[in-house]
C-alpha positions in Angstrom: 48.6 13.2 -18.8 51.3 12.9 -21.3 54.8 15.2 -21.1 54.2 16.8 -24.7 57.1 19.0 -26.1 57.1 21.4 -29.2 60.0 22.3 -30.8 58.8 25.3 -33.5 58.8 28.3 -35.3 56.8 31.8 -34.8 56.7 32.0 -38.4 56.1 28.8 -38.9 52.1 27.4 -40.4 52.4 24.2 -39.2 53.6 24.7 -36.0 50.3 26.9 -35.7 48.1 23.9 -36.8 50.1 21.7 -35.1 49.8 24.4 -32.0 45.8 24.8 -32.2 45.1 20.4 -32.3 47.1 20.3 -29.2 45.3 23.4 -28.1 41.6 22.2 -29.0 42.1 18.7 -27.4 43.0 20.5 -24.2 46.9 18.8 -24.2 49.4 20.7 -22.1 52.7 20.8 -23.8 56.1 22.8 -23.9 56.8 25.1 -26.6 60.2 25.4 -27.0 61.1 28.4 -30.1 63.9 27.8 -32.3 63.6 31.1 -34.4 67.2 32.5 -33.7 68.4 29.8 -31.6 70.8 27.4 -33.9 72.0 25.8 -30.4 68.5 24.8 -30.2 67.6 23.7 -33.2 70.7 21.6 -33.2 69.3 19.8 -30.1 65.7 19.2 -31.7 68.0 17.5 -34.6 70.0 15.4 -32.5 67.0 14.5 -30.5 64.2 14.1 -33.1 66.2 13.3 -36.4 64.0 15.8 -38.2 65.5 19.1 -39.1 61.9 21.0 -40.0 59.5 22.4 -37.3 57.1 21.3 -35.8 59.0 18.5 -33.8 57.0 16.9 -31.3 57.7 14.7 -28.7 55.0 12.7 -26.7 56.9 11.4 -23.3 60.0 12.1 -24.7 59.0 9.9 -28.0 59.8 11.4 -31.4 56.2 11.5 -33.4 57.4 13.7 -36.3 55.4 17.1 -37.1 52.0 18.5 -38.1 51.0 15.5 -40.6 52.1 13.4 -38.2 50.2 14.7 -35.6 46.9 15.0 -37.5 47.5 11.3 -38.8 47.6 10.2 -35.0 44.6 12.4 -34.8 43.0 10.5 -37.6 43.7 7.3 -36.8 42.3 7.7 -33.0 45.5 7.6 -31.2 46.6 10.9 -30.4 43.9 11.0 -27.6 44.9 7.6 -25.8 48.9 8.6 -26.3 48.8 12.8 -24.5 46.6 10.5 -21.8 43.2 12.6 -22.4 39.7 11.7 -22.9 39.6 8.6 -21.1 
């Protein structure tokens, strides 16, 4: 199975979408909350690029965030890259 990292925001509705795909495909991931942590956020920048939340990382890969999760989704790949369903 895939290392699958979260970088997100309580408040946030597409790290909630984002949250349940993950969730209803049975992926284990790290959640990390950057609500009130700029140290944090300033990593998930320099690591992803992106400065919005969700960022998600599949084995240490930048994806991007909910769309592009879904899209992976979509497309039939999301499955093969968290390592599931085979």
């Amino acid at each position: 199975m895939a290392n699958v990292t979260m970088y997100g925001s309580a408040y946030c509705p597409y790290c909630l979408r984002a949250r349940a795909l993950l969730d209803e495909l049975g992926s284990v991931y790290n959640y990390i909350p950057v609500d009130g942590e700029p140290l944090v956020r300033q990593e998930m920048t320099e690591k992803s690029g992106g400065h919005t939340v969700p960022q998600i990382f599949i084995d240490d890969t930048p994806i991007g965030g909910c769309d592009d999760l879904y899209a992976l989704h979509r497309e039939g790949k999301l499955e093969e890259m968290l390592g599931i369903g085979q």
